[in-house]
C-alpha positions in Angstrom: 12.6 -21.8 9.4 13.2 -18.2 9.6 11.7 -15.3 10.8 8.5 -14.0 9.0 8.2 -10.4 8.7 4.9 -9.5 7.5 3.4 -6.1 6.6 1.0 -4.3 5.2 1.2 -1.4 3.1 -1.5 1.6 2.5 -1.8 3.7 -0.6 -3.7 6.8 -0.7 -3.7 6.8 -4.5 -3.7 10.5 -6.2 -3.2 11.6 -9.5 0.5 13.0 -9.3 1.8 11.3 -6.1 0.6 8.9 -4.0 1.0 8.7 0.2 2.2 5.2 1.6 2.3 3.9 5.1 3.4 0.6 6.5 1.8 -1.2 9.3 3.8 -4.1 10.6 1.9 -7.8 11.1 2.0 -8.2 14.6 -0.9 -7.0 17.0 0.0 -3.6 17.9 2.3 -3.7 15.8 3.7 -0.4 14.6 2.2 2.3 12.1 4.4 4.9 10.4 4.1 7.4 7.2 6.9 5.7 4.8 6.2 9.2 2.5 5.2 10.3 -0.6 5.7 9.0 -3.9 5.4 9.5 -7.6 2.4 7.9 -8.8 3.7 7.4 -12.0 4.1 3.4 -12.7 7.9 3.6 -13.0 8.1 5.6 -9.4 5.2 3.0 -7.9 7.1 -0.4 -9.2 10.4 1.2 -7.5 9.0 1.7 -4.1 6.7 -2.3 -4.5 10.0 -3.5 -4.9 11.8 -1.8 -2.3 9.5 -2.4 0.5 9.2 -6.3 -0.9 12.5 -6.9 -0.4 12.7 -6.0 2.8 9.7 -8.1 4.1 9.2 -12.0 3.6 5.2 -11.1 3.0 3.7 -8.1 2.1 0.4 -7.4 1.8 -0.6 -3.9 0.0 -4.2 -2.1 -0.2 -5.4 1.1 -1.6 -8.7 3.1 -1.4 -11.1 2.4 -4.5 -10.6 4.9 -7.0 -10.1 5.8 -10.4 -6.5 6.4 -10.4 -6.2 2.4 -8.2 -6.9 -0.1 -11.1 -3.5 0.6 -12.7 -1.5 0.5 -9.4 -3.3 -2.4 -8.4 -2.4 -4.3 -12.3 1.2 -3.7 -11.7 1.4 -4.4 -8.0 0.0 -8.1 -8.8 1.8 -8.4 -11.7 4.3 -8.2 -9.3 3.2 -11.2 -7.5 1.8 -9.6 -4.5 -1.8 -9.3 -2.9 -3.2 -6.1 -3.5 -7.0 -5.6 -1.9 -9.3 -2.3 -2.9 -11.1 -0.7 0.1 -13.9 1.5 -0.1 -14.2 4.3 2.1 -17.6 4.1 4.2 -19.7 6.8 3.5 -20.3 9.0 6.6 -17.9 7.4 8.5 -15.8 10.8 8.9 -16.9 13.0 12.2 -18.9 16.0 11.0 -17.2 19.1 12.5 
């Protein structure tokens, strides 16, 4: 059996252009900013597909919103895993 890269992909999900960053399996594994794309569903099944390609098992989560439920329909259309995640109220360090 081969190799298994798996990764997991964040997707700060935004109106005109969402942010995605790729995290690979492994503990301490690495974290980097892949870049910005166009959040329009033609842009979004581009980059699903390029990243999938690359990886024998992706998995791919955004932050619950109103602009996720049709990035989320066409990434598991797509056959992959796609998780919501809520941001946790007062979790961010008041300044």
């Amino acid at each position: 059996m081969g190799y298994i890269t798996d990764i997991f992909v964040g997707i700060d999900v935004a109106k005109v252009r969402n942010a995605i960053a790729i995290a690979d399996g492994a503990r301490g594994g690495e974290v980097r900013f892949l870049g910005e794309v166009d959040a329009s569903e033609e842009g979004m099944r581009r980059v699903v597909k390029r990243i999938a390609a690359k990886h024998s098992r992706v998995q791919f989560c955004y932050e619950a919103g109103p602009t996720g439920y049709g990035l989320h329909r066409l990434i598991t259309s797509l056959g992959h895993s796609c998780h919501r995640r809520c941001a946790v109220p007062g979790s961010q360090t008041s300044g």
